[in-house]
N, C-alpha and C positions, 0 to 999 in steps of 0.2 A: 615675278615669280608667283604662280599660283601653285598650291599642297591644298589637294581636296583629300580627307581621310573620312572611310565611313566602317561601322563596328556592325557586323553580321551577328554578332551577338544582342544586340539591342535593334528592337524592331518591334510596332507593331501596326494597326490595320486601321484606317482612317474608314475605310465599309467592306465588308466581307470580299474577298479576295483583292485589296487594295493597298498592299505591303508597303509601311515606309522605314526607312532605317536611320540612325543616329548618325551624325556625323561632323565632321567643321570644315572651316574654307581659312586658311589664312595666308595672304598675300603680302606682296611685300616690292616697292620696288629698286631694282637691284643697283640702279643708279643713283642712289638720296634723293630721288625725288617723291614726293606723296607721301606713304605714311605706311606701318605696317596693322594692317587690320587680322584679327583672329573672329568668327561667328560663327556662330551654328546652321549645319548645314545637314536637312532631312531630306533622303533621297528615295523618290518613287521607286521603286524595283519596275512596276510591269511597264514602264518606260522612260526608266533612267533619268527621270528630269529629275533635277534637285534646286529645292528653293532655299534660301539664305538669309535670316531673321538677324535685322538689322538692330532690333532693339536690345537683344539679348549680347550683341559681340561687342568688345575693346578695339580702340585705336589708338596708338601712338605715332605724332607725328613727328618726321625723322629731325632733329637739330640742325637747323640753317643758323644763319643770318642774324644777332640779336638786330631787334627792331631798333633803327634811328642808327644803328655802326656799320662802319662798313668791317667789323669783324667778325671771323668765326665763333660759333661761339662754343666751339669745340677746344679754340683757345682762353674763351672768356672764363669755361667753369674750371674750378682746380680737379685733379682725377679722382678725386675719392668721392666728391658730387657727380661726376658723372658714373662712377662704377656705383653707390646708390642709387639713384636715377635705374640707372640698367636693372640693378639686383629688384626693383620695385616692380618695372616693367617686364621681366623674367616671370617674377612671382604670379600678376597679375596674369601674364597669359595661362601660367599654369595650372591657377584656377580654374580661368574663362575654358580652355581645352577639358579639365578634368569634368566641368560641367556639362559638356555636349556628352558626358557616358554613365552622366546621372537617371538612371531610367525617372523619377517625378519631372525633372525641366524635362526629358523627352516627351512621356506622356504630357505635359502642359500644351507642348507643341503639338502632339498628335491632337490631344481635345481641342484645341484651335480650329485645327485643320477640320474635324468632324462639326463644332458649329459653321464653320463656312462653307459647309456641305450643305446647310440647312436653310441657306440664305439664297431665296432664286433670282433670275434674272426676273421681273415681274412686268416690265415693257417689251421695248426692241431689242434683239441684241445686237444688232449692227450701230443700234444709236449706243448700246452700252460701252461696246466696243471704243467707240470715238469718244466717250468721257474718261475713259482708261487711257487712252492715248494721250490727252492731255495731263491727267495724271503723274502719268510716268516718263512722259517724254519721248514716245514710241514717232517713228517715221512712218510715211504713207505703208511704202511696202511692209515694215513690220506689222502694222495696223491691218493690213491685207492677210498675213500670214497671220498673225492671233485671232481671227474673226475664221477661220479655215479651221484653224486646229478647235477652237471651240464648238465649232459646227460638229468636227468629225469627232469628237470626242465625247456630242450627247450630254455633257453636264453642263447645263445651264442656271450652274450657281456661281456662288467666291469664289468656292473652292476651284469651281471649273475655271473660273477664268483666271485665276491663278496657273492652274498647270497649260491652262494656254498659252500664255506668256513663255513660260518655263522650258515647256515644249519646243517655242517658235524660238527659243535661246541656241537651242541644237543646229538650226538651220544658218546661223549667224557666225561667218568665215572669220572675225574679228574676235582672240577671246577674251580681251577685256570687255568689248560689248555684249559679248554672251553672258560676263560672270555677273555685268549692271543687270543684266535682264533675270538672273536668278536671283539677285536682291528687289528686282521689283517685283517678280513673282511671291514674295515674301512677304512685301510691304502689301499686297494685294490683301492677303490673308489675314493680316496684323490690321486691317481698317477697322476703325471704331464703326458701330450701326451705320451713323448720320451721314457720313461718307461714303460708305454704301449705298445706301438710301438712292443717292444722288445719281447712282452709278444704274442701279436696281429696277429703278423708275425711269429711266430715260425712253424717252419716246422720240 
């Protein structure tokens, strides 16, 4: 289960005519497996890509198996630990969602987004391209398709190669592989300088 939600009311402009809007991602899967994650999720308007800031979101993962029993441990805890448990983890998201429509953490995120506007590609980009792909974990053909959309997109910063990524999510038939690629389009953004650097200067 993916619930993308995004507030037309909170919005603003990463460069003059360059609209982004507030939003979250939280996913969930429906069979107990993995874990249910809640993040903030800022979505391009002039083409709909939306990245997904993994530093800023909660995960809980679902209660399997205590380690070393073969018991549940749905049977192991008494109910009133696990309706705590729950009431904690309810709370917690409540927050985490109420935060994505705090217009300061959005602007936080937009000024992100505006310093990795200012970071250029300073080598290759085709070599930059291929340090991203190791990065992130990107296949040939995607690797093909983000080097495309980067080109056609003229921004040869973070930022660009951010919404390359993001972008090249849209083309991607899988959408738990499209929703990875909006969280690495995030991680993209979220790179400390030195990391960058690495990416920046590739030759």
């Amino acid at each position: 289960l993916y619930l993308k939600c995004t507030f037309p009311t909170i919005e603003g402009e990463v460069k003059k005519g360059d609209v982004v809007r507030a939003g979250f991602i939280l996913s969930n899967s429906e069979v107990g497996h993995g874990s249910v994650n809640v993040q903030p999720l800022v979505l391009r308007l002039v083409c709909t890509n939306g990245a997904v800031f993994n530093d800023m979101g909660m995960k809980k993962y679902h209660v399997g198996r205590i380690a070393g029993e073969g018991r549940d441990a749905q049977q192991f805890f008494k109910d009133d630990t696990l309706k705590a448990d729950d009431q904690a983890f309810l709370l917690k998201l409540r927050d985490t969602i109420k935060a994505t429509t705090d217009e300061v953490v959005f602007n936080s995120l937009v000024e992100k987004m505006r310093d990795a506007g200012e970071r250029r590609i300073e080598g290759d980009a085709v070599a930059a391209v291929e340090v991203v792909q190791k990065k992130i974990g990107l296949g040939d053909g995607e690797r093909s398709s983000v080097l495309t959309h980067l080109i056609q997109g003229g921004d040869l910063s973070q930022y660009g190669m951010a919404n390359a990524v993001t972008r090249m999510s849209q083309d991607v038939e899988n959408y738990d592989r499209a929703s990875e690629l909006e969280r690495a389009g995030g991680s993209i953004i979220e790179m400390q300088a030195r990391e960058w650097r690495e990416i920046a200067k590739a030759a």
